[in-house]
Backbone bond lengths (Angstrom), bond angles and torsions (degrees), N, CA, C in turn:
res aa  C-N    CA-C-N  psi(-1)  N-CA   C-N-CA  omega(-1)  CA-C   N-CA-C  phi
1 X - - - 1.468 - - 1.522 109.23 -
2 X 1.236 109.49 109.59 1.666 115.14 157.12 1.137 145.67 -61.06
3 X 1.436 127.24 126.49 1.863 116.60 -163.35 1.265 102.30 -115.60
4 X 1.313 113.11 133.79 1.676 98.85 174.00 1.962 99.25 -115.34
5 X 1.457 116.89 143.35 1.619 100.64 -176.10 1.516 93.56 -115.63
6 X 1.204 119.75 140.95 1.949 113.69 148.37 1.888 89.04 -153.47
7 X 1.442 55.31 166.32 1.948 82.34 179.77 1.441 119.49 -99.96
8 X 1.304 113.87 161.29 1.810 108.50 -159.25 1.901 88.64 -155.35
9 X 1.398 102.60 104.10 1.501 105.07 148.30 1.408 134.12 -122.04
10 X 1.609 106.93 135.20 1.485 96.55 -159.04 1.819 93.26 -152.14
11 X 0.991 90.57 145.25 1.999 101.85 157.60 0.948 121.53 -97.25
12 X 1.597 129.51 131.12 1.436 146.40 -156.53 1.514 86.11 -112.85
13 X 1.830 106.82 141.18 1.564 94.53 163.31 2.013 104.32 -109.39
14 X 1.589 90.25 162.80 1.248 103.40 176.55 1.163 137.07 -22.87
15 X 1.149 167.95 109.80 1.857 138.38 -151.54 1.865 94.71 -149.54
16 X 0.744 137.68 149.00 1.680 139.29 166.05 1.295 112.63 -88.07
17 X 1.825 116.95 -19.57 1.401 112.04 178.30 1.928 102.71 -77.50
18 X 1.386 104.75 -39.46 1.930 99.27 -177.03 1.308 97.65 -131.85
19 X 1.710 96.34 161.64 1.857 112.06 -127.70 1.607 72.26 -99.76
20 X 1.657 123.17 99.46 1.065 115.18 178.50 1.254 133.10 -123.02
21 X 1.520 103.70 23.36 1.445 144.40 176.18 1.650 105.76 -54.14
22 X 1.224 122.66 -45.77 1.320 143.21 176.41 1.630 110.09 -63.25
23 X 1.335 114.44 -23.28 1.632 125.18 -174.40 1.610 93.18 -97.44
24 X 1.149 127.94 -17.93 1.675 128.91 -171.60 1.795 95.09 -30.61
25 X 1.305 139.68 -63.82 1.100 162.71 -108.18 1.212 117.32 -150.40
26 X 1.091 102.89 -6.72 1.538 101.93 176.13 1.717 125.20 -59.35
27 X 1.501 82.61 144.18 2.021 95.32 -177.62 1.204 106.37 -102.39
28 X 1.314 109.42 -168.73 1.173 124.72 151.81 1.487 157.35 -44.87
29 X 1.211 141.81 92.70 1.300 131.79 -129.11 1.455 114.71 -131.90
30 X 1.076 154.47 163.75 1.400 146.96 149.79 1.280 105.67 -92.24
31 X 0.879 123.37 138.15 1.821 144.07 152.15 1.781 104.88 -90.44
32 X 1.237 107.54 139.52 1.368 142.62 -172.79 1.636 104.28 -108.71
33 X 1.508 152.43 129.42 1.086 161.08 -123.48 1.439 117.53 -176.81
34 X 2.096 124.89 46.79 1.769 80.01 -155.18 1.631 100.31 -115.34
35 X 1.248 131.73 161.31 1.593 135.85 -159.30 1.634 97.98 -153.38
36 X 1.322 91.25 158.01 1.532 110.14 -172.80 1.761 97.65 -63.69
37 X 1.373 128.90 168.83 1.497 118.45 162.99 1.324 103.85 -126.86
38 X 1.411 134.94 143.94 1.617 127.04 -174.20 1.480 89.74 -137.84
39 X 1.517 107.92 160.60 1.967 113.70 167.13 1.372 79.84 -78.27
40 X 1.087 133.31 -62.86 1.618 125.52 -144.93 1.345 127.50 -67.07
41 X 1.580 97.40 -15.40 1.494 132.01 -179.30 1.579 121.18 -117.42
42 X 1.352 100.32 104.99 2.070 96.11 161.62 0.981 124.93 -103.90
43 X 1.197 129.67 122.10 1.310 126.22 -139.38 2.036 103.34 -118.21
44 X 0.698 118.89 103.41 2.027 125.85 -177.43 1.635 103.86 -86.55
45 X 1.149 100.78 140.23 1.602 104.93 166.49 1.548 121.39 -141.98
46 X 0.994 121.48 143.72 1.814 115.13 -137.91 1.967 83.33 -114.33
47 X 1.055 119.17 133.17 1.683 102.27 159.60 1.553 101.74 -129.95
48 X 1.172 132.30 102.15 1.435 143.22 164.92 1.941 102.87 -54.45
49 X 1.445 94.15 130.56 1.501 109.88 -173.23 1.976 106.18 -116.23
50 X 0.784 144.01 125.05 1.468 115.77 -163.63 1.627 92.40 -127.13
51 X 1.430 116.15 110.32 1.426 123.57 174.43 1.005 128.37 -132.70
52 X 1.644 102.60 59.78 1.657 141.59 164.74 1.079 131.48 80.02
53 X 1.523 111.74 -19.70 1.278 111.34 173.92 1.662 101.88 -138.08
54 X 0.994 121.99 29.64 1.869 130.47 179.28 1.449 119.64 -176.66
55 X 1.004 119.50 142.53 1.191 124.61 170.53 2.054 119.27 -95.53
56 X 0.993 120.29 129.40 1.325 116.44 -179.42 1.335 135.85 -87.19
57 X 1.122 164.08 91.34 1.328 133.89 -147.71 1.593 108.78 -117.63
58 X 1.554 114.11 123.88 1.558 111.04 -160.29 1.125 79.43 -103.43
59 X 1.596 111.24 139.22 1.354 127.02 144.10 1.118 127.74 -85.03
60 X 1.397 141.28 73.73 1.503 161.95 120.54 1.204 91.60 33.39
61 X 1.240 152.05 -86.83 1.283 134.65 -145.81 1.538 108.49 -103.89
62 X 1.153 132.81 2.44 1.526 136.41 157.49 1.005 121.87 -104.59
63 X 1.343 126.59 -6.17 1.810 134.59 -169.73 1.521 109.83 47.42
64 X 1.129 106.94 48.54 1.550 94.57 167.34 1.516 100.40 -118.44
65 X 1.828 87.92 -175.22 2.040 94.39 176.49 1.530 84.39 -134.60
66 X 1.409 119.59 150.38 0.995 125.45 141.54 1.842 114.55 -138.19
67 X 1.237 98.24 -179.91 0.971 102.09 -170.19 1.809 111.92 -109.62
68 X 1.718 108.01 141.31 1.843 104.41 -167.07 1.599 96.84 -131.07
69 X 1.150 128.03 104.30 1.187 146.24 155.93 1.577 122.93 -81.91
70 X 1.692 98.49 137.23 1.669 88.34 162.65 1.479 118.14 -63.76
71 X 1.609 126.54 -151.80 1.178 108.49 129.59 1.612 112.37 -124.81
72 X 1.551 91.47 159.21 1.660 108.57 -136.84 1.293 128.16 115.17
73 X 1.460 114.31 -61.24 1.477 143.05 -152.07 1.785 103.43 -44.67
74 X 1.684 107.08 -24.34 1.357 91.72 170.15 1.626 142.24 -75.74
75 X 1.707 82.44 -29.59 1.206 94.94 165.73 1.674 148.80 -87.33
76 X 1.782 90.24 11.93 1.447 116.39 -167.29 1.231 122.04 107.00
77 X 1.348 99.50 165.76 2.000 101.77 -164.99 1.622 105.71 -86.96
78 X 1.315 126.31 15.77 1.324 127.09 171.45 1.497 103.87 -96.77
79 X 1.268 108.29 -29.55 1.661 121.63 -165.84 1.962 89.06 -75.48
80 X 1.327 111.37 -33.99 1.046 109.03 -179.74 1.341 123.97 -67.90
81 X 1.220 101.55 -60.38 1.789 116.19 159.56 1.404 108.51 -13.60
82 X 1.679 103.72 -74.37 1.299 107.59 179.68 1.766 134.24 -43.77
83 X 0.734 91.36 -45.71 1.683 117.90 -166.54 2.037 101.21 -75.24
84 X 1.100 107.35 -23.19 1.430 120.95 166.69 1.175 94.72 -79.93
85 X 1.789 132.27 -78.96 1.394 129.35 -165.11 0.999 106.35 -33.38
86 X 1.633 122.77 -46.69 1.433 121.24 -150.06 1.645 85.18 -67.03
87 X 0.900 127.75 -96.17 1.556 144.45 -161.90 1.621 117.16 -3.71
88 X 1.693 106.01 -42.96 1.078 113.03 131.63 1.344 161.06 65.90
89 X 1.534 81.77 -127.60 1.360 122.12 -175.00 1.813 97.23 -79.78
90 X 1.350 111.04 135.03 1.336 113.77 169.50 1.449 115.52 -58.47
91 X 1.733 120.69 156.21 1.542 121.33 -162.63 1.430 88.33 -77.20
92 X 1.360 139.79 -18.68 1.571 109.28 -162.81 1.684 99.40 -96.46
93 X 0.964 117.24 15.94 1.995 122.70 168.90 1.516 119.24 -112.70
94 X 1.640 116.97 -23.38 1.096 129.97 166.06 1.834 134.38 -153.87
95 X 1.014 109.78 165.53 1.627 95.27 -172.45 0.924 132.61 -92.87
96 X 1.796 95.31 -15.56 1.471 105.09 161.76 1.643 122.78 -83.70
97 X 1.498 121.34 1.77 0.969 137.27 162.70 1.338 135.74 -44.13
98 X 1.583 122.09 107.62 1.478 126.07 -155.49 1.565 102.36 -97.50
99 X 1.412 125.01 -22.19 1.609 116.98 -164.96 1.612 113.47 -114.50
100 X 1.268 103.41 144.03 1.175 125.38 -168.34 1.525 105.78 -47.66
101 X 1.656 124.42 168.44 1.358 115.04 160.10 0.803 118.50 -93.29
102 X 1.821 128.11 116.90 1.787 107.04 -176.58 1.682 97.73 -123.74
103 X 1.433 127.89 31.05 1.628 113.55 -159.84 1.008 87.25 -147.59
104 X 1.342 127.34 -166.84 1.794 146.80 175.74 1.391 113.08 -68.82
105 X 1.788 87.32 -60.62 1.343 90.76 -159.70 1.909 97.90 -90.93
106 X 0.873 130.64 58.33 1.270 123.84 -172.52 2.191 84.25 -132.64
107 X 1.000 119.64 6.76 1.533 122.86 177.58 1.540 112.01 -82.47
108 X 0.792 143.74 168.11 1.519 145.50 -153.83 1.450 87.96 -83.71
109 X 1.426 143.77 173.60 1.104 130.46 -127.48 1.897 78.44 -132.66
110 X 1.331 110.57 -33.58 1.856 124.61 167.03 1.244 115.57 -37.60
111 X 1.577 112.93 -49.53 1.575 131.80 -154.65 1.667 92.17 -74.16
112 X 1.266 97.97 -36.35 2.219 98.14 -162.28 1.695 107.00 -55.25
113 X 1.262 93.10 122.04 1.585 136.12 164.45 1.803 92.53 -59.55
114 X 1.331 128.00 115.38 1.366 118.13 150.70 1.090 107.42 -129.85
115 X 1.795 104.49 164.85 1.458 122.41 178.25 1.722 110.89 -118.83
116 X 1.287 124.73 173.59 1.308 119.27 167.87 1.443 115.59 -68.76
117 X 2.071 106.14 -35.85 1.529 114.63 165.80 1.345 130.63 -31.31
118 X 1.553 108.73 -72.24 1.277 128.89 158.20 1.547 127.78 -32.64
119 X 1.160 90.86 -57.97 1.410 84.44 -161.67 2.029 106.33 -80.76
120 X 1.592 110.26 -15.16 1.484 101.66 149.38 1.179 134.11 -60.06
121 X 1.451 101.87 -37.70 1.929 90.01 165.24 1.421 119.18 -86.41
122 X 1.672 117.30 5.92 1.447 90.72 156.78 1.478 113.79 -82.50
123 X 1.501 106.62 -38.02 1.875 101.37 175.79 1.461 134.47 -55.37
124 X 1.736 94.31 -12.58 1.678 86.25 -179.10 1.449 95.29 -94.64
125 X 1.657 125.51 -38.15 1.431 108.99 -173.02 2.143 105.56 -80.97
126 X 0.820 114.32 1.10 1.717 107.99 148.54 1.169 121.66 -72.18
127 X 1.711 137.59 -18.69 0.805 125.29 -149.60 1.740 95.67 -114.42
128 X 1.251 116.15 -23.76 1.023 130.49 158.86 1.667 115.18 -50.49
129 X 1.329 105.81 -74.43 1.522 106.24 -175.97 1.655 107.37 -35.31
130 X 1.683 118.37 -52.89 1.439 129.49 -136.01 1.604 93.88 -89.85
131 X 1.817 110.87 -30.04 1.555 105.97 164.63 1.671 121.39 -73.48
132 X 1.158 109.49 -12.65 1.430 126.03 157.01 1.775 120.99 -62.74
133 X 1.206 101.66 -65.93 1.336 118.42 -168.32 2.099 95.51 -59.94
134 X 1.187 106.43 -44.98 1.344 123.99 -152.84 1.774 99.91 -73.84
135 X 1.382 104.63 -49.84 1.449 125.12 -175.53 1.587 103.14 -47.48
136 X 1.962 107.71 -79.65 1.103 111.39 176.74 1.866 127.67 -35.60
137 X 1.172 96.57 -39.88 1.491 104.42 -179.27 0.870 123.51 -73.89
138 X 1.775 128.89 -24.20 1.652 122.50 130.63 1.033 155.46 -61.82
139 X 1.006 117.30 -24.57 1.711 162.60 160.30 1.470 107.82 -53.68
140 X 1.097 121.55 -40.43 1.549 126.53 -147.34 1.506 107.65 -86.26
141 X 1.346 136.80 153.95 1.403 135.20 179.61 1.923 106.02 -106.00
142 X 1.774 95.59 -7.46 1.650 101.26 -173.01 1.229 104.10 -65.55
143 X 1.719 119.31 140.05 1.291 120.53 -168.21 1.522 102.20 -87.92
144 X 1.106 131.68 -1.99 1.443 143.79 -175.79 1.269 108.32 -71.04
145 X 1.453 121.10 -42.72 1.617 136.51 -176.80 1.104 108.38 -77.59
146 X 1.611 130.18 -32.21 1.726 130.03 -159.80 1.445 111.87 -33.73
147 X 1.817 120.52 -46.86 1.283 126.43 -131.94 1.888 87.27 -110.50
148 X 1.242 104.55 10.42 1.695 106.97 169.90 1.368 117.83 -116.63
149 X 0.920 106.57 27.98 2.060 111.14 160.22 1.458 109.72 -95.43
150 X 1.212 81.53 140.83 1.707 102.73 176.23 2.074 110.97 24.94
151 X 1.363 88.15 69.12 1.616 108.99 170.17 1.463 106.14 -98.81
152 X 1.639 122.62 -3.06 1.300 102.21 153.89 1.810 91.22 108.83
153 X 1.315 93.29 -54.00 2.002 93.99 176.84 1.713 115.84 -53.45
154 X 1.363 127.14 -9.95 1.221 117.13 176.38 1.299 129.95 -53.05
155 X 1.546 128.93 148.31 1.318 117.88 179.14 1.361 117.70 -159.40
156 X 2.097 100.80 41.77 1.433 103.46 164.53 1.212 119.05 -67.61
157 X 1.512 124.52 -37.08 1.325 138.36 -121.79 1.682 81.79 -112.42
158 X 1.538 122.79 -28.80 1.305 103.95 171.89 1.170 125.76 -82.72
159 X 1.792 122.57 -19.91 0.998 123.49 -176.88 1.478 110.70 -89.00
160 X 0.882 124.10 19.45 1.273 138.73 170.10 1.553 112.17 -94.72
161 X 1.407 109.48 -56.61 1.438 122.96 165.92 2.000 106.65 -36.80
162 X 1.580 70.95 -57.73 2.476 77.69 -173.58 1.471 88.64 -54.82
163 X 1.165 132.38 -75.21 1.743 122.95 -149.32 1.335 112.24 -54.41
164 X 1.302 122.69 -36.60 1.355 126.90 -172.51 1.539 100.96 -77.16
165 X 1.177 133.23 -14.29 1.431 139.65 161.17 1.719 121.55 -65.24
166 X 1.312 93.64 -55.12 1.284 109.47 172.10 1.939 120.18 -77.32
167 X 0.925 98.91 -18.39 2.210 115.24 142.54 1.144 127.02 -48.74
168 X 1.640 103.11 -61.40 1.384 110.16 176.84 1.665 117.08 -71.84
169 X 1.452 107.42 -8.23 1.327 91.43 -161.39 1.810 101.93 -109.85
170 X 1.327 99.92 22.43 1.255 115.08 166.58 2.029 125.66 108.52
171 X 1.914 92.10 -10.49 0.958 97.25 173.96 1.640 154.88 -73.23
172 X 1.173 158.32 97.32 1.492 138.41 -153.49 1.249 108.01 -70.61
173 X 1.359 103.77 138.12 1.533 123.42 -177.18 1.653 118.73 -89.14
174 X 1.127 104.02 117.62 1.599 88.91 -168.95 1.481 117.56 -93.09
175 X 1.328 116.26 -174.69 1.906 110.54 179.14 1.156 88.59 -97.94
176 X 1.909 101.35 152.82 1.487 117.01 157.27 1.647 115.72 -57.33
177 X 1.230 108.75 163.27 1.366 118.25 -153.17 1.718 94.92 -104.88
178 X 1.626 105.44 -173.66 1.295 105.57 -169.89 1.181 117.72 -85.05
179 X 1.432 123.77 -37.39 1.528 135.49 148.08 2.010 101.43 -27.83
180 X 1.074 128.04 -67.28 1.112 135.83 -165.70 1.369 115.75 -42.14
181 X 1.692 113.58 -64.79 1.144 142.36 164.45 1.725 113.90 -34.67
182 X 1.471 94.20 -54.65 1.825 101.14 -171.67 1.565 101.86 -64.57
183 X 1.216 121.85 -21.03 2.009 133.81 -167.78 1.545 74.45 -77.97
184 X 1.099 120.45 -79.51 1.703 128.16 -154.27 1.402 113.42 -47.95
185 X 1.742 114.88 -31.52 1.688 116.59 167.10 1.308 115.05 -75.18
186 X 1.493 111.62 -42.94 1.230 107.26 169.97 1.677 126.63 -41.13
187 X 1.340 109.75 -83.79 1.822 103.40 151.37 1.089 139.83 8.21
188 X 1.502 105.66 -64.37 1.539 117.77 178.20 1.543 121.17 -70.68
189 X 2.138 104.22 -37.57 1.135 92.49 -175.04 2.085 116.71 -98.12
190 X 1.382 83.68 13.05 2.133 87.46 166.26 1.358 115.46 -118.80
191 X 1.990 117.98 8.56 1.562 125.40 157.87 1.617 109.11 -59.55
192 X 1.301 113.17 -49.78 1.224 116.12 -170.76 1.725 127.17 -74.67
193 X 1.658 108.60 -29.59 1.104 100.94 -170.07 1.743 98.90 -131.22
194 X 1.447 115.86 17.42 1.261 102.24 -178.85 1.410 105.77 -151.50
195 X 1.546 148.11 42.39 1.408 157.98 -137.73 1.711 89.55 -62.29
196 X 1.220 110.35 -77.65 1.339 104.52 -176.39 1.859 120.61 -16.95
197 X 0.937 120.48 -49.68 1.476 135.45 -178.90 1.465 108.92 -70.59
198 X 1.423 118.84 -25.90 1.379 135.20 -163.49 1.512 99.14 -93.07
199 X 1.429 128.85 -46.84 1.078 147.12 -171.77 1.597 99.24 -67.53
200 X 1.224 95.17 -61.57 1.848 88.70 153.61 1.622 144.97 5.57
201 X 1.256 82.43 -88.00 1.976 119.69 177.04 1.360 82.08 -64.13
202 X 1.747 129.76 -80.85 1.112 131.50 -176.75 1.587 126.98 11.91
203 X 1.946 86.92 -90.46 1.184 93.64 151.70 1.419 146.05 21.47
204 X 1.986 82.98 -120.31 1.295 122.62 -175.87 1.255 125.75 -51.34
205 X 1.403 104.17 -31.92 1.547 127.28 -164.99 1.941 98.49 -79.03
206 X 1.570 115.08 -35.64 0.909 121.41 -139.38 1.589 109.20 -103.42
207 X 1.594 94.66 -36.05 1.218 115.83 170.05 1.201 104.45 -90.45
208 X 1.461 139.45 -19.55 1.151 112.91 -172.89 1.471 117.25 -76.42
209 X 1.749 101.19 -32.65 1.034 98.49 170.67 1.689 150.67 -60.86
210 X 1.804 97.79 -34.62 1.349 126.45 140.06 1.596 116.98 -17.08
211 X 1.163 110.67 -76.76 1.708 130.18 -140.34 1.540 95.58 -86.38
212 X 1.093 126.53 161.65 1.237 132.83 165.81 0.963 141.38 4.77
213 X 1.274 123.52 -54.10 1.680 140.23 -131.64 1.617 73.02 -118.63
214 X 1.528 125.53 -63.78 2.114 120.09 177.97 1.430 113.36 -32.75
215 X 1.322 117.14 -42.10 1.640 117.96 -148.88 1.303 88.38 -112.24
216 X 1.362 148.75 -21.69 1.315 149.90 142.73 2.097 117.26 -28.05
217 X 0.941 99.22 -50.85 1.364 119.72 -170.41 1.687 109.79 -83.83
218 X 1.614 100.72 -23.81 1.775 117.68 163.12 1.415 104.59 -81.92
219 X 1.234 125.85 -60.45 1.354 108.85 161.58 1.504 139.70 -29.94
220 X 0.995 97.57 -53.91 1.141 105.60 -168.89 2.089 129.55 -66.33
221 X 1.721 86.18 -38.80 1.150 105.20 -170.26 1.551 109.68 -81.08
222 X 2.170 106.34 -14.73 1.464 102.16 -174.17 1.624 104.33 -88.71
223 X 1.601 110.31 -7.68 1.233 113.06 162.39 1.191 135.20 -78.43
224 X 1.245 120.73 -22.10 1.186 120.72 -174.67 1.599 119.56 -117.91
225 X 1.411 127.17 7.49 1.243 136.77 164.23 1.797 131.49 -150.37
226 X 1.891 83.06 -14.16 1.663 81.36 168.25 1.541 120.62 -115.86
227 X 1.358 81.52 34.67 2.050 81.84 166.62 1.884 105.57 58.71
228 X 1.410 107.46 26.39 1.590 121.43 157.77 1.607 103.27 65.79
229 X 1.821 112.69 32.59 1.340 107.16 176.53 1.634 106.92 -99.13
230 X 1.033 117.88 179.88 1.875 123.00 -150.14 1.274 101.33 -120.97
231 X 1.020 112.52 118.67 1.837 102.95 -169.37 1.527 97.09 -112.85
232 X 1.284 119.66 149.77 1.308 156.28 -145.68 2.141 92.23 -70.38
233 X 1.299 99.71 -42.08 1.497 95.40 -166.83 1.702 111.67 -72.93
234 X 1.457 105.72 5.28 1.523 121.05 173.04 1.383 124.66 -89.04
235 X 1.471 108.41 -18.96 1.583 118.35 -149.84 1.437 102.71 -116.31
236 X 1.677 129.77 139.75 1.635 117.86 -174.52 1.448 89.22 -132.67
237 X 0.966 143.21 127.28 1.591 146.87 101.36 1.438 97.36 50.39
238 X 1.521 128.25 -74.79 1.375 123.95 -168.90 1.566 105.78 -123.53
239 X 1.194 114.42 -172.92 1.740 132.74 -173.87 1.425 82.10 -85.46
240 X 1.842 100.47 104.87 1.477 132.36 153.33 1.579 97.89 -42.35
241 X 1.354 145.78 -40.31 1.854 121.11 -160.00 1.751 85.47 -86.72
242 X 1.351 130.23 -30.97 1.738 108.45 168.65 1.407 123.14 -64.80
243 X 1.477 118.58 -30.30 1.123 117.20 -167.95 1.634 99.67 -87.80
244 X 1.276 129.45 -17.39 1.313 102.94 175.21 1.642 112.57 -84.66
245 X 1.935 105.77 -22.50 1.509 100.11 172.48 1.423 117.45 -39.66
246 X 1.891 99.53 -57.64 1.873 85.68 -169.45 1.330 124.66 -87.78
247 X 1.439 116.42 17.64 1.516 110.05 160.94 1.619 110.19 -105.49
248 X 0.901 120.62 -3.44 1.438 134.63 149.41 1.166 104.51 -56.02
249 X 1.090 135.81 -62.03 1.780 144.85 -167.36 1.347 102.03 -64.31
250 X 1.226 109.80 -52.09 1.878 111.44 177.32 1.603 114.25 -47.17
251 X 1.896 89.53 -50.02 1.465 86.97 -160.18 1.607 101.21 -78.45
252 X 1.004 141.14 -8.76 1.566 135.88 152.09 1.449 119.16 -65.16
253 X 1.310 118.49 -23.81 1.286 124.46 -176.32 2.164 106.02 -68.33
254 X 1.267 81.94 -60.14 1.673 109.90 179.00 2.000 104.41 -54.27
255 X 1.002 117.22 -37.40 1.548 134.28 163.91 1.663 108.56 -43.13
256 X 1.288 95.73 -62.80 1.363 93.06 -152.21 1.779 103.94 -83.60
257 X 1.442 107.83 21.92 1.618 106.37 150.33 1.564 113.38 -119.09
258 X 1.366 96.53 45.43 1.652 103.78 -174.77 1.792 97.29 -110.50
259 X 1.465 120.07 141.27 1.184 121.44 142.84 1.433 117.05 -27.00
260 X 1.509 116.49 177.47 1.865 123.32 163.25 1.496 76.99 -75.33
261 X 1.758 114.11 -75.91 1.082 132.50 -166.80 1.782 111.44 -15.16
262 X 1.324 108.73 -69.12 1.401 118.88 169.22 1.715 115.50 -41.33
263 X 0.786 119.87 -52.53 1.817 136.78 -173.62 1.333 92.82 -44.67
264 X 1.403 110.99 -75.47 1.869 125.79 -172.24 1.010 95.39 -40.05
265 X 1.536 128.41 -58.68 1.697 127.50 -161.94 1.596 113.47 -58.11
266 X 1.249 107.79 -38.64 1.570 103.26 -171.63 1.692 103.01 -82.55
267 X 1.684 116.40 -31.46 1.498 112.05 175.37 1.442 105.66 -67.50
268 X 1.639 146.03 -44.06 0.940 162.26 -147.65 1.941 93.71 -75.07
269 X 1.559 112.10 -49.76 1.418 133.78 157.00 2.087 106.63 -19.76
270 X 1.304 112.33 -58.36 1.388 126.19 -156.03 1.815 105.32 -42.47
271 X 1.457 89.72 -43.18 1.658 92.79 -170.64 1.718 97.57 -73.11
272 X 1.375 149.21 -15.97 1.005 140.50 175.46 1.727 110.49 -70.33
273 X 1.233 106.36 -43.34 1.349 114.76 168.44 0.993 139.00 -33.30
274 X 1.368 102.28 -68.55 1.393 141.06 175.14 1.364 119.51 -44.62
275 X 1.541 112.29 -57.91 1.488 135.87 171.98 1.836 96.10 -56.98
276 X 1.603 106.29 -59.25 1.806 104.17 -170.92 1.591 109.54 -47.29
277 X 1.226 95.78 -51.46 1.942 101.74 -172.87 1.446 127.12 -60.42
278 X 1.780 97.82 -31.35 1.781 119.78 -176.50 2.225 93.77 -69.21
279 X 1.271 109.54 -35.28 1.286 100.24 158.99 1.127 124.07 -41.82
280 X 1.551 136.29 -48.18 1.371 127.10 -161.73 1.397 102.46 -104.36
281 X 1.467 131.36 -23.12 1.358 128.40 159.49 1.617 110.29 -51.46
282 X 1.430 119.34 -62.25 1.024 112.26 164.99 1.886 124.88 -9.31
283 X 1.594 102.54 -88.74 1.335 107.09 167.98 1.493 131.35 -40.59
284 X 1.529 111.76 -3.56 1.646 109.35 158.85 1.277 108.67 -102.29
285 X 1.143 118.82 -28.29 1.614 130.69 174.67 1.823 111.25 -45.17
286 X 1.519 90.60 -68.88 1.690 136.53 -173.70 1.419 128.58 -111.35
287 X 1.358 100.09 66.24 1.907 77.07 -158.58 1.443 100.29 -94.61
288 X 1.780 127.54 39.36 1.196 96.21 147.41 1.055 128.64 -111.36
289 X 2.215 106.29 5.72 1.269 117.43 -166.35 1.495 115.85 -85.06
C-alpha cells in the first residue's frame, strides 16, 4: 500500500448549505492519501480544495497543482452561465456559437419573415412562461429565490399591456399551445425541488430577453409590421445594463452556496432551455408549426 502525504492550507468561506463555521480558522493540515500500487496500474487521485475564489486540483501521484477552471469561472458563475448560453446559440446568430442550424428560427435573426399571427403566439406563449417564472418566484418559500422579486426585469404585466393593445386594435388573441403549457409544468415542477436547474431557465429566459438578440427581435418586428410602434414588452422602468448588473450580483451571490457538483447541474440545464424557448421562437418564426 502506497502513501502519498502533502499539506493543504486554505480558508473556507461561510455557506448556510455546509456547516462551515468549524473551517472559520482553519490551519494548516496534512491530508493522508493511501491506494493500492500495481505495475499494470497508475493510479491518480484528484482532491479539490475550494478557497473561494479557485479550485485546486492535486495530483496525488505526480505532486503537482494545477489549476481547473470553467470558462468564465473567473469572472463568476453568471459569466459562466453566459459563456455556456453563448455556445449554444447556432454559428449563424453568433460567433461564439457552436451548433449547427437545423430549425427556423436558428436563421440570422434579419432573414425572419414575420406576421402579426406569429408573432401573437409568441406574446401570448411569453407571457405564459414569464407569469410562470414570475408567480413562482413570489410565491415560493425557497430561500434561493428571495433576492429575485421585483428586480425590475419582469414582463408579465407588460405583456399584458401589448395584448390588450393588440384586442383593441381588432385582433383575436389566441391560447398558448401545448408545447407552451408542458414549458410552464415543467418550471413549476423543478422550482420546488431542484433551484439550481430553475435558476437556469431563470437566466436564460431573462437575460435572453434583456440582451441583444430579445430587443433585436422588438426591433425588428415594430419595423416591419407594426408601423414602428414600441410595445410595452421592450420597455423597463430603469437602465436595463443596471438592472441586469444587480441580478447578476444575486445570481453570483446565490452560486456561491452551490456545490462544483451543483454549478455543472444548473449549466448542464442550458441545453434544456434552449430547446424549451426555441419552441416559442419557433412560433414567430413558424407559427403554424
Amino acid at each position: 500500500m502506497a502513501t502519498v502525504r502533502f499539506s493543504v492550507s486554505s480558508r473556507f468561506p461561510a455557506s448556510r448549505r455546509l456547516d462551515c463555521e468549524s473551517y472559520a480558522g482553519l490551519k494548516a493540515r496534512t491530508a493522508r492519501i493511501s491506494y493500492p500500487q500495481t505495475i499494470a496500474t497508475r493510479r491518480h487521485h484528484a482532491v479539490q480544495i475550494a478557497n473561494g475564489d479557485r479550485t485546486l486540483v492535486v495530483n496525488a501521484a505526480a505532486g503537482e497543482i494545477h489549476k481547473k477552471r470553467n470558462p468564465g469561472e473567473p469572472k463568476g458563475f453568471v459569466e459562466e452561465m453566459r459563456s455556456v448560453a453563448m455556445k449554444m446559440h447556432p454559428r449563424t446568430q453568433s460567433k461564439e456559437g457552436k451548433r449547427e442550424s437545423i430549425a427556423p428560427q436558428d436563421s440570422p435573426v434579419a432573414t425572419w419573415e414575420f406576421t402579426v399571427e406569429g408573432y401573437l403566439k409568441f406574446l401570448v406563449e411569453n407571457k405564459l412562461v414569464f407569469d410562470t417564472l414570475e408567480g413562482i418566484i413570489h410565491e415560493s418559500t425557497v430561500p434561493t429565490y428571495a433576492g429575485f422579486k421585483n428586480t425590475g426585469l419582469e414582463r408579465a404585466t407588460n405583456l399584458a399591456k401589448d395584448l390588450e393593445w393588440f384586442k383593441e386594435q381588432g385582433y383575436e388573441i389566441p391560447e398558448p399551445r401545448a408545447h407552451c403549457k408542458t414549458y410552464s409544468q415543467y418550471l413549476k415542477d423543478i422550482a420546488e425541488n431542484d433551484p439550481p436547474a430553475f435558476i437556469c431557465h431563470f437566466f436564460n429566459i431573462y437575460f435572453g430577453h434583456s440582451a441583444g438578440g430579445g430587443r433585436m427581435i422588438g426591433t425588428k418586428v415594430s419595423e416591419r409590421i407594426l408601423d414602428n410602434k414600441e410595445l410595452e414588452f421592450y420597455k423597463w422602468d430603469r437602465d436595463i445594463s443596471e438592472l441586469l448588473k444587480n441580478v447578476s450580483g444575486e445570481l453570483n451571490k446565490v452560486s456561491e452556496l452551490w456545490t462544483r457538483e451543483e454549478k455543472n447541474h444548473c449549466l448542464e440545464e442550458t441545453e434544456i432551455a434552449f430547446k424549451c424557448y426555441g419552441h416559442l421562437l419557433r412560433s414567430l418564426v413558424s407559427p403554424d408549426l
